[in-house]
C-alpha positions as CSV (number, residue, x, y, z in Angstrom):
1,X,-13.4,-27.2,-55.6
2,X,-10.9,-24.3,-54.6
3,X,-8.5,-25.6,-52.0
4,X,-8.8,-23.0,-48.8
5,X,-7.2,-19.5,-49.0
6,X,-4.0,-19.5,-46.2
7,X,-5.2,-18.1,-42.8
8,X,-8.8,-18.6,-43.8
9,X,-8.7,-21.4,-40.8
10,X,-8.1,-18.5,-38.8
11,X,-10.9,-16.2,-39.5
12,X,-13.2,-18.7,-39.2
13,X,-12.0,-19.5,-35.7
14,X,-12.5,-15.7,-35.1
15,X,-15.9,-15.4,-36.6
16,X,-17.1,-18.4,-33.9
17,X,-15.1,-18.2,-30.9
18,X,-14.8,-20.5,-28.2
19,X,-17.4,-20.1,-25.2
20,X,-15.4,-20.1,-22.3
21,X,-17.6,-18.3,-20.2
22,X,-17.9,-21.2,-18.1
23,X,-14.2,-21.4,-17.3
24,X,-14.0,-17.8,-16.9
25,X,-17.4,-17.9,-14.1
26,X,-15.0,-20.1,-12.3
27,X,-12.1,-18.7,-12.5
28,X,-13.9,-15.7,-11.6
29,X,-15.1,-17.0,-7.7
30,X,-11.8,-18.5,-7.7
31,X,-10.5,-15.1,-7.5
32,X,-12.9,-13.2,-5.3
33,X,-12.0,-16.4,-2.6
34,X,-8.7,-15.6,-2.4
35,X,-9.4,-11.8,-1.4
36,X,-9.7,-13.3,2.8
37,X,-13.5,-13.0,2.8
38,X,-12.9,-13.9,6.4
39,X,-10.8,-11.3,7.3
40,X,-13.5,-8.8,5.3
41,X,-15.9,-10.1,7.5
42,X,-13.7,-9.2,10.6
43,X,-12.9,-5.7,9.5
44,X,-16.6,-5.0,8.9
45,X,-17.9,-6.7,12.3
46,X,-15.3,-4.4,14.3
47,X,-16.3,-1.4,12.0
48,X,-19.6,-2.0,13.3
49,X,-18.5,-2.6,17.1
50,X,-16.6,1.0,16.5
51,X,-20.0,2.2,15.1
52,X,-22.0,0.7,18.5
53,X,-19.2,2.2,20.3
54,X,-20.0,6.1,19.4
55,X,-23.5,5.5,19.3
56,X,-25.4,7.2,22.4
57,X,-28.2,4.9,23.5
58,X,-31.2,6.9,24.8
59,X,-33.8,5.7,26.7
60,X,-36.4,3.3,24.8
61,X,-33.9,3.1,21.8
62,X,-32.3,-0.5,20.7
63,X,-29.6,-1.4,22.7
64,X,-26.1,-1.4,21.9
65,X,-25.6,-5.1,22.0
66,X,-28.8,-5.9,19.6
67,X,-28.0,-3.3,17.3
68,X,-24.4,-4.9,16.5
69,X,-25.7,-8.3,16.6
70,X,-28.1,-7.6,13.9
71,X,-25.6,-5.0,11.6
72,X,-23.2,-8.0,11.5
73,X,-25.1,-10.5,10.2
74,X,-26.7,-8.3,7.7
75,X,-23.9,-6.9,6.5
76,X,-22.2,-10.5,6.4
77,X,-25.4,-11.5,4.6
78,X,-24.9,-8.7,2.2
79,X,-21.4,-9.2,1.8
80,X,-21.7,-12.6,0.8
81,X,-24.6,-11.6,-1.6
82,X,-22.2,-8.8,-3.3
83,X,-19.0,-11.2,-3.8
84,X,-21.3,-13.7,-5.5
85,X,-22.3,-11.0,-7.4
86,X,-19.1,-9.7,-8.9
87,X,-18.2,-13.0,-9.9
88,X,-20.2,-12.5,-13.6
89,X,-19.2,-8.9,-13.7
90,X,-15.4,-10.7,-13.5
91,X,-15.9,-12.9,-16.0
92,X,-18.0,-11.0,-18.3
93,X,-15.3,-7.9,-18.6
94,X,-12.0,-10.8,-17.9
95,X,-10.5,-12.7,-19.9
96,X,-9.5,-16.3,-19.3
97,X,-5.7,-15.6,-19.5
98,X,-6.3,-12.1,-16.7
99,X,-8.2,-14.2,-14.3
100,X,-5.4,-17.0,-14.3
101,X,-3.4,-14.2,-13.9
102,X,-5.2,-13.0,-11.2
103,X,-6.0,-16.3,-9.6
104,X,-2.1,-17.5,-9.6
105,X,-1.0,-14.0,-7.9
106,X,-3.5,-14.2,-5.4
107,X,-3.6,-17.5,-4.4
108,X,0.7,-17.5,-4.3
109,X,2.4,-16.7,-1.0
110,X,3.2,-12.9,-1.7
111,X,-0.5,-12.6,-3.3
112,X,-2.5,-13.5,-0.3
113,X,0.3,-11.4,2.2
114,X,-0.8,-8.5,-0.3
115,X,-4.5,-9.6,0.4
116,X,-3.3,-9.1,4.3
117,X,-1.3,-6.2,4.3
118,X,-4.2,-4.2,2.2
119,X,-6.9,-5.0,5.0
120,X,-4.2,-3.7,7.4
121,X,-3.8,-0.5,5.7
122,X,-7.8,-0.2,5.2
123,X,-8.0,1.7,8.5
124,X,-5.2,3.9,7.9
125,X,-6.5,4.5,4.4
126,X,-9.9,5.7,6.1
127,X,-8.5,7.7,8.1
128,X,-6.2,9.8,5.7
129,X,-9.6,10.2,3.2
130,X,-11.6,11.1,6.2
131,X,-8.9,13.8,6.8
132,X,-8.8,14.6,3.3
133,X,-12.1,14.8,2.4
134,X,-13.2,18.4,3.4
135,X,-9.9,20.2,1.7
136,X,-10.7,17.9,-1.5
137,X,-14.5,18.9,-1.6
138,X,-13.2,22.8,-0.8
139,X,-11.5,22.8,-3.8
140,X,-14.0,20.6,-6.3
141,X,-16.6,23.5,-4.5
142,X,-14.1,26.0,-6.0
143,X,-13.2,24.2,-9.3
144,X,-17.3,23.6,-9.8
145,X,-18.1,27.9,-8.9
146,X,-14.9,28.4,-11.7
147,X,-16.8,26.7,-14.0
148,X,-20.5,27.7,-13.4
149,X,-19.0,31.4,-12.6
150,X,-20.6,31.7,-9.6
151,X,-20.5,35.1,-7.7
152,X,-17.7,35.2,-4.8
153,X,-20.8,35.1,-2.5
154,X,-21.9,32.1,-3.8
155,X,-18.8,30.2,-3.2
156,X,-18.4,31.4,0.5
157,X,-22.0,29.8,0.5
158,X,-21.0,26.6,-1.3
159,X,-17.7,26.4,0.9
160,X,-19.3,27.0,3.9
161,X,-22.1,24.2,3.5
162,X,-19.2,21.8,2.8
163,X,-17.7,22.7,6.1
164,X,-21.2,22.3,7.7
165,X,-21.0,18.8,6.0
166,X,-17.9,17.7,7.1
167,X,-18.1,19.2,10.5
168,X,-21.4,17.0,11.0
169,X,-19.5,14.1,10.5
């Protein structure tokens, strides 16, 4: 019997590796619980209060206080529904070394003040897309006519039914 060619240990580690999806599902949630589902929760329910807030209530329509009642623990129920999701999508696409990776940074000191500081910037974030949004979809209008060589009438058109988008918002 031939004794084993060097290295040929190796590829036969590489030809069966080691299931660690198992480790990497856990790792996985690990991660997704250090993103401050709490403070998620928070910044949807007083998304949803703003939402109540510019609503006008007309006569025989839910009321104000039902209506957020019931957004808020839907969308709490379907947050929680979507974290557990993305859990397999981690661990499927991870790897065991990123999500310790991951899971150390987050769950450190400076990590989970990231965690906070992002949630504070969320509203400020919205608010610079919001204002960014019709000048960004302006031009994609114009970069979108360039390429489909639309007549200048057609992109007054285009651009104007952008406007009449944003301006509904």
């Amino acid at each position: 019997m031939a004794a084993p060619v060097a290295g040929q240990d190796l590829e036969v580690q590489a030809a069966s590796p080691v299931d660690d999806s198992a480790e990497r599902l856990a790792l996985a949630r690990r991660f997704i619980a250090t993103m401050q589902v709490e403070e998620l929760d928070q910044m949807i329910s007083a998304m949803m209060q703003d939402v109540v807030a510019d609503m006008p209530v007309e006569k025989g329509e839910v009321d104000p206080q039902t209506f957020e009642r019931v957004m808020i623990s839907s969308t709490t129920r379907m947050v929680e529904r979507l974290l557990e999701a993305m859990a397999p999508v981690y661990a499927e696409v991870m790897t065991v070394e990123e999500l310790r990776a991951l899971v150390s940074f987050y769950e450190s000191d400076v990590g989970q003040s990231s965690v906070r500081r992002m949630y504070e910037a969320a509203p400020r974030m919205t608010e610079v897309m919001t204002e960014m949004m019709p000048t960004l979809a302006r031009e994609m209008m114009t970069d979108l006519c360039g390429a489909l060589s639309c007549t200048a009438d057609e992109l007054r058109e285009a651009k104007a039914a952008m406007d009449g988008a944003f301006a509904a918002e």
